[in-house]
C-alpha positions in Angstrom: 0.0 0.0 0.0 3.5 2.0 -0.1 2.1 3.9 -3.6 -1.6 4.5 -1.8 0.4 6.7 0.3 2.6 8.7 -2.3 -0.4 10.8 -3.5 -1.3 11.7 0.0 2.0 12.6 0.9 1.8 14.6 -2.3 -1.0 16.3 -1.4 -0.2 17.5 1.7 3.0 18.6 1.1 1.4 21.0 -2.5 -0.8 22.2 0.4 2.0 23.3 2.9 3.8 24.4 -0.3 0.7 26.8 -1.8 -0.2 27.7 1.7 -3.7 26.4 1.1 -6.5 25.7 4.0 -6.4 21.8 4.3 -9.5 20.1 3.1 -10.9 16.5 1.6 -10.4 15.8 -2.1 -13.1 13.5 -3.2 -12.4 11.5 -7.0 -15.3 9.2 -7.9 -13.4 5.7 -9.7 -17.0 4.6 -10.5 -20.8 4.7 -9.6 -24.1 3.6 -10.6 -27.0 0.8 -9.5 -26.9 2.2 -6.0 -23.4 2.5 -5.2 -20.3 5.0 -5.7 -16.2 4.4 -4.9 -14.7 7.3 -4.6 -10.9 8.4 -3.9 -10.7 10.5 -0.7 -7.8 12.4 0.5 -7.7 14.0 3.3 -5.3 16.9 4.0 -6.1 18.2 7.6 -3.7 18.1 10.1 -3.2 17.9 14.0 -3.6 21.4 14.4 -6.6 21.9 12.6 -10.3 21.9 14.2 -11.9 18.4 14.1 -15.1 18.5 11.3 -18.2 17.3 11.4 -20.2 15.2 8.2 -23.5 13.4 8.2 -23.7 10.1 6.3 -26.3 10.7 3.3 -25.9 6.8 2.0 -24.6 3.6 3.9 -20.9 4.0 4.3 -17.5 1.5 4.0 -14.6 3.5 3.5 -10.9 1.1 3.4 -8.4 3.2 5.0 -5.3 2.9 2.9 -3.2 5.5 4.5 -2.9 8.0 7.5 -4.6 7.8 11.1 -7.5 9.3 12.4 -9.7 9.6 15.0 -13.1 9.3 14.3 -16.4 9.9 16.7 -19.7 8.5 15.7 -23.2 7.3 17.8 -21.4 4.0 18.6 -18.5 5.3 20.2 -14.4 7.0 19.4 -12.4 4.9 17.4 -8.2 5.3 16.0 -8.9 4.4 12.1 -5.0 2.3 10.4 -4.2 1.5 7.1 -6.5 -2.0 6.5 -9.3 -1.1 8.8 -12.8 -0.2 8.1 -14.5 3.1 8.6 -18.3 2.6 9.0 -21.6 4.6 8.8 -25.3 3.9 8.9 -28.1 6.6 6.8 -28.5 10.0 8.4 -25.9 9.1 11.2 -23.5 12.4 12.2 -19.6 12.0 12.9 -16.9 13.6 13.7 -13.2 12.7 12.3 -10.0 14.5 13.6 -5.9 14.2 13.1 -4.7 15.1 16.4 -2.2 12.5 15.8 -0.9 12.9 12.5 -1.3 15.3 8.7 -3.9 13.5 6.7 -5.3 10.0 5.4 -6.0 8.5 2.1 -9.8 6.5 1.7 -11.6 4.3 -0.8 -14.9 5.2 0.1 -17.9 3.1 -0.9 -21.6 4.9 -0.5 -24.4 2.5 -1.0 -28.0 3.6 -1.1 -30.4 1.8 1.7 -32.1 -0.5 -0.7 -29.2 -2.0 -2.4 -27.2 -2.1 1.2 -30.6 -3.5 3.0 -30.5 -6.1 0.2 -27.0 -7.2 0.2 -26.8 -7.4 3.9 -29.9 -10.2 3.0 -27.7 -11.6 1.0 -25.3 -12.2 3.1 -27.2 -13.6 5.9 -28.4 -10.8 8.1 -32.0 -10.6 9.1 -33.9 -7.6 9.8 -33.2 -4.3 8.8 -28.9 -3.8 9.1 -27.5 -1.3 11.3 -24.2 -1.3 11.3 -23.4 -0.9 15.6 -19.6 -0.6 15.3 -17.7 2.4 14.2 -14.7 0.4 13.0 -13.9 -2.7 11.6 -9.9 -3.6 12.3 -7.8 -5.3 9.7 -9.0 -9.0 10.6 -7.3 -11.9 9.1 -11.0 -12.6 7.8 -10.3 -9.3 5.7 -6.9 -10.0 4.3 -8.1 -11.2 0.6 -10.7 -8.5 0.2 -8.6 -5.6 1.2 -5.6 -6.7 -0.4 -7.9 -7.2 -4.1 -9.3 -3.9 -3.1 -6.4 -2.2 -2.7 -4.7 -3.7 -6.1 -7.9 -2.2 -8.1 -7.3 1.3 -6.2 -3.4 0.8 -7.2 -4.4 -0.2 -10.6 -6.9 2.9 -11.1 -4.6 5.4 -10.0 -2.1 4.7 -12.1 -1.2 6.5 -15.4 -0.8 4.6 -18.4 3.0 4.2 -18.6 2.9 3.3 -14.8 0.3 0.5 -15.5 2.3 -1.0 -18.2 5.7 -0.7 -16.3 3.7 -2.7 -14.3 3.3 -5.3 -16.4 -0.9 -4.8 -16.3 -2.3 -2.4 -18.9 -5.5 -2.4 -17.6 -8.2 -0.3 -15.4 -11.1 -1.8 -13.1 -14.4 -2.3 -14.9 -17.5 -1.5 -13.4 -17.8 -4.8 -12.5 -15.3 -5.2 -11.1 -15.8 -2.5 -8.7 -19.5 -3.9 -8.3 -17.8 -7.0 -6.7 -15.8 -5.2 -4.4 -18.6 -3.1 -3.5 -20.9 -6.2 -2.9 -18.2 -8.0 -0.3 -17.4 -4.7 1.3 -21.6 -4.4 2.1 -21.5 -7.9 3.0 -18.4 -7.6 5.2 -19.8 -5.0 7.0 -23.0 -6.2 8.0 -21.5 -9.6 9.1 -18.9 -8.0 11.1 -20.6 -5.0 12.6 -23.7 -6.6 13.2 -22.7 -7.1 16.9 -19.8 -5.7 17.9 -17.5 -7.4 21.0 -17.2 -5.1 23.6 -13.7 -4.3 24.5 -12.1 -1.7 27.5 -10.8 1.3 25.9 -7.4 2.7 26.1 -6.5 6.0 27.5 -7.1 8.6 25.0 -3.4 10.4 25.4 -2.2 6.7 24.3 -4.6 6.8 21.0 -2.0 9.6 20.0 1.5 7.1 20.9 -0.1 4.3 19.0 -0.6 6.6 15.9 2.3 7.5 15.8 3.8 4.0 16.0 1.7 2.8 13.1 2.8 5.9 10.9 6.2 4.6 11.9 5.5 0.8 10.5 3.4 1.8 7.5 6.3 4.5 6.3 8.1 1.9 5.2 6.7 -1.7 6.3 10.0 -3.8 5.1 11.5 -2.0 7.9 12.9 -4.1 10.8 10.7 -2.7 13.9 12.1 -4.0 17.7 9.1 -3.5 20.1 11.3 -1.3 22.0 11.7 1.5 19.2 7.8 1.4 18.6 7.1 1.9 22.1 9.6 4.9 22.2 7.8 6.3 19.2 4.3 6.3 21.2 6.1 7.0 24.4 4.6 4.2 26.3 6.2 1.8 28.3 6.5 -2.2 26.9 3.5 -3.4 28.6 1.1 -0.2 27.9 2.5 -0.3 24.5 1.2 -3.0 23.6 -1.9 -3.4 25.4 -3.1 0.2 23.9 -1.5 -0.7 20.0 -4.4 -4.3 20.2 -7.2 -2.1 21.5 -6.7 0.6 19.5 -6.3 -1.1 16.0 -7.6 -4.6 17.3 -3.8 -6.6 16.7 -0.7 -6.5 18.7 2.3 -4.9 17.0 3.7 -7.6 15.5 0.6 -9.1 14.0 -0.4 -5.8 12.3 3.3 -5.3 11.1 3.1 -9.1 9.7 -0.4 -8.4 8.0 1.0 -4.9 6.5 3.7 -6.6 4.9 1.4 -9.4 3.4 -1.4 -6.8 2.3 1.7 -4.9 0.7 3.0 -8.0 -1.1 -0.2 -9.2 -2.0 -0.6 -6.0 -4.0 2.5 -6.1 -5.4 2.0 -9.7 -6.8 -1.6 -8.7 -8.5 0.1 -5.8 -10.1 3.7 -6.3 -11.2 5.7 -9.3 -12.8 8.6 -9.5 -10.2 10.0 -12.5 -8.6 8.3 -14.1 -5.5 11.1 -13.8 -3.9 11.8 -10.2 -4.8 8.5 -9.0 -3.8 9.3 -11.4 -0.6 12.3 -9.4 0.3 11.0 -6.2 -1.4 7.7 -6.5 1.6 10.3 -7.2 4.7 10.5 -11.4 4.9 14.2 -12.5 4.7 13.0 -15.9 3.7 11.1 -16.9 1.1 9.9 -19.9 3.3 8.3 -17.9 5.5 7.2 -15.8 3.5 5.1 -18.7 1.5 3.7 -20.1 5.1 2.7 -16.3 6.2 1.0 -15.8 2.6 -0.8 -19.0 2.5 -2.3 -18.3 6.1 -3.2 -15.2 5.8 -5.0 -15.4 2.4 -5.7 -19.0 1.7 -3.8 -19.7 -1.4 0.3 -19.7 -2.4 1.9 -16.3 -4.0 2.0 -17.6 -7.4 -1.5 -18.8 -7.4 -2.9 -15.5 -6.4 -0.7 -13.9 -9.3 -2.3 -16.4 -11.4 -5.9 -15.4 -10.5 -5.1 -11.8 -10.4 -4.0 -12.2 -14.3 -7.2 -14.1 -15.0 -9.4 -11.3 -13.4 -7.3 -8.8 -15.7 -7.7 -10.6 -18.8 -11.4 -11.3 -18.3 -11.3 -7.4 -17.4 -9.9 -6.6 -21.0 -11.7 -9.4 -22.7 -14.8 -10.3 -21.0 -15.7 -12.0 -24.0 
């Protein structure tokens, strides 16, 4: 998810350069049938007042970049790269970067029928209410925000980048439509009815933020628990007891996913070695790496190349 962050870092460093009043940039990537994915980058920074937004559609926004603190009716929440932001109709929140400039967003919005009926769909009776702010970035997750992520990659390429890439290709409607249906279903499965947990301290919200900017500014990194904990200025123990509740994995499971989300990408959209996107993502053995990638997303590195090339080629040529 490396590049998912270069255009936010862009972004906010044009603003500081043009000494323009930070603000979110929204670019729609596709809409229609009830739905809409839009790019959203977010430029505010600690120092700017908190804002305020009411949900006009059902909302499930894939944070990709950045950390932010977001208030809704079901509670505060720290939002990290992988996680889930969530939002029923009409409900108000309230987002903030106390912690840190700016965050990058794929944003789905889904109208209340097509929502209502894919929550159905996936098993949920009644009307669905999403009762959790936040979804964290769940092994259960892994597949579908790593194939989200490579169609966000893909789309915000230019053309030279996407054939350097060795994929000349852009999402398709549908495409995005399946996305959009697993996000919905996601949601509704895993907000349904949210565990309660004990909250963390909110001055150690702002430590852990700055620990996971740490990790995700370059996730090949080798990390020791001690420098992270320095980073959020929390001792060992607090450390890591505040990093699991606020982003729902200890340190070194959400380091371990980050590197496999980012490889995972990497292998859907480029033709370099296994091994070199192994090494390239932080593993120092390929080994490993395979027994990580197979846990976390059911299936070998080469065979998810494979099916990501299939899903391009039926994207070119659905014929």
């Amino acid at each position: 998810m490396g590049k998912i962050a270069v255009l936010l870092n862009d972004a906010c460093a044009e603003r500081e350069r043009l000494g323009i009043a930070p603000g979110l940039a929204a670019h729609t990537l596709a809409a229609g049938d009830g739905r809409a994915v839009e790019d959203v980058v977010c430029t505010y920074r600690p120092r700017d007042a908190s804002f305020e937004e009411r949900h006009a559609r059902y909302r499930v926004a894939l944070v990709g970049a950045g950390t932010f603190n977001c208030r809704g009716p079901h509670g505060r929440d720290l939002l990290t790269p992988g996680s889930l932001l969530l939002g029923n109709v009409g409900e108000g929140f309230e987002c903030g970067h106390e912690h840190g400039t700016g965050d990058r967003c794929l944003a789905f919005a889904y109208e209340q029928e097509l929502f209502e009926r894919l929550a159905f769909e996936a098993g949920v009776r009644g009307k669905p209410r999403l009762k959790s702010l936040r979804v964290p970035p769940v092994r259960a997750l892994a597949p579908l925000v790593a194939d989200a992520c490579a169609a966000w990659l893909t789309t915000a390429m230019d053309g030279r980048s996407a054939e350097n890439a060795g994929r000349n290709f852009r999402p398709t409607a549908s495409a995005w439509d399946e996305v959009a249906v697993r996000l919905a279903a996601a949601a509704a499965r895993f907000a349904g009815a949210p565990t309660r947990t004990p909250r963390s301290p909110r001055n150690a919200d702002r430590g852990v933020a700055r620990a996971v900017r740490l990790i995700e500014r370059d996730v090949s990194q080798r990390l020791e628990l001690d420098e992270l904990s320095r980073e959020a200025s929390l001792s060992r123990f607090h450390f890591v007891r505040a990093f699991a509740l606020a982003t729902g994995l200890t340190p070194h499971r959400y380091l371990l996913r980050a590197r496999l989300r980012r490889a995972a990408v990497r292998l859907a959209t480029n033709d370099a070695r296994v091994v070199d996107v192994a090494i390239a993502s932080g593993f120092r053995d390929v080994s490993n790496f395979n027994h990580a990638f197979r846990a976390e997303f059911g299936t070998t590195p080469r065979a998810h190349r494979r099916s990501a090339e299939r899903r391009a080629d039926e994207r070119i040529d659905p014929n």
